[in-house]
C-alpha positions in Angstrom: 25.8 9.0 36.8 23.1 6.6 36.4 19.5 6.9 36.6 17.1 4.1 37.2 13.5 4.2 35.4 10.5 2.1 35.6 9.5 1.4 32.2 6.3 0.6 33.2 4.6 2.8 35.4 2.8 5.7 34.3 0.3 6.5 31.6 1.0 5.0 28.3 3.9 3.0 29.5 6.3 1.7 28.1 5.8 3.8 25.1 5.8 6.6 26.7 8.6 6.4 29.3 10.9 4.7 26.4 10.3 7.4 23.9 11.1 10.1 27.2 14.9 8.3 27.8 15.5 8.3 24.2 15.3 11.7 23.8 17.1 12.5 27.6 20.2 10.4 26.1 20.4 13.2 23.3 20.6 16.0 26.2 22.7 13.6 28.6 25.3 11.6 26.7 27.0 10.7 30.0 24.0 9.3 31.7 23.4 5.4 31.8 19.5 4.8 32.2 18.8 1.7 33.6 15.0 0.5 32.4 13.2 -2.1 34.5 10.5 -4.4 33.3 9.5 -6.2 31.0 12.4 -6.3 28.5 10.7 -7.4 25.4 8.0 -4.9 25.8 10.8 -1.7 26.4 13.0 -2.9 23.6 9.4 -2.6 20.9 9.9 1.3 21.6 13.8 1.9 21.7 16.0 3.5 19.3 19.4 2.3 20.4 21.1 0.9 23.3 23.9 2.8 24.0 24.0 4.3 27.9 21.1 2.4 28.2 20.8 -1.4 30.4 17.0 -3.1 30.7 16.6 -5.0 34.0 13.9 -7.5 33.4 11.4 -8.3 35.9 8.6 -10.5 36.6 6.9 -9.2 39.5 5.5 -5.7 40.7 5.2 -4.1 43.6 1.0 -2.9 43.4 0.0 0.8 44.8 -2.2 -1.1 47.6 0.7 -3.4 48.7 2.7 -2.7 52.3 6.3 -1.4 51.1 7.7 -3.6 53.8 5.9 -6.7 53.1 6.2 -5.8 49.3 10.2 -6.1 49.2 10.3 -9.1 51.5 8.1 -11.3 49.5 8.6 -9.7 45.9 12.3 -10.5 45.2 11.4 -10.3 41.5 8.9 -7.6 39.8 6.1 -9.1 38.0 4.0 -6.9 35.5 0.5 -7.8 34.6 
């Protein structure tokens, strides 16, 4: 099973959701976690790599922006 995460949403992100996957791989040795964003910014805060693939990405997809519009225009997730 997989389970894709962004990395950078949320409070205290990426810390925070970095720290969270580490310690779900130690509960969930069969899960792969994919991480999206910004790559060098995720990998500050991980422990190791195994079951785990970063997707980095330059564009994001803002809370005010139209979903629709949103995926046409923003084939690649920028952060700020």
């Amino acid at each position: 099973m997989r389970i894709a995460v962004d990395a950078m949403g949320g409070d205290n992100a990426p810390k925070a959701i970095v720290e969270g996957v580490m310690l779900a791989k130690k509960d969930f040795p069969e899960i792969e976690f994919l991480l999206y964003g910004k790559e060098n910014e995720i990998k500050k805060y991980m422990t190791d790599d195994k079951n785990v693939t970063i997707i980095h990405t330059d564009e994001k997809i803002n809370s005010d922006d139209e979903p629709v519009k949103a995926i046409r225009r923003k084939k690649r997730p920028q952060w700020s």
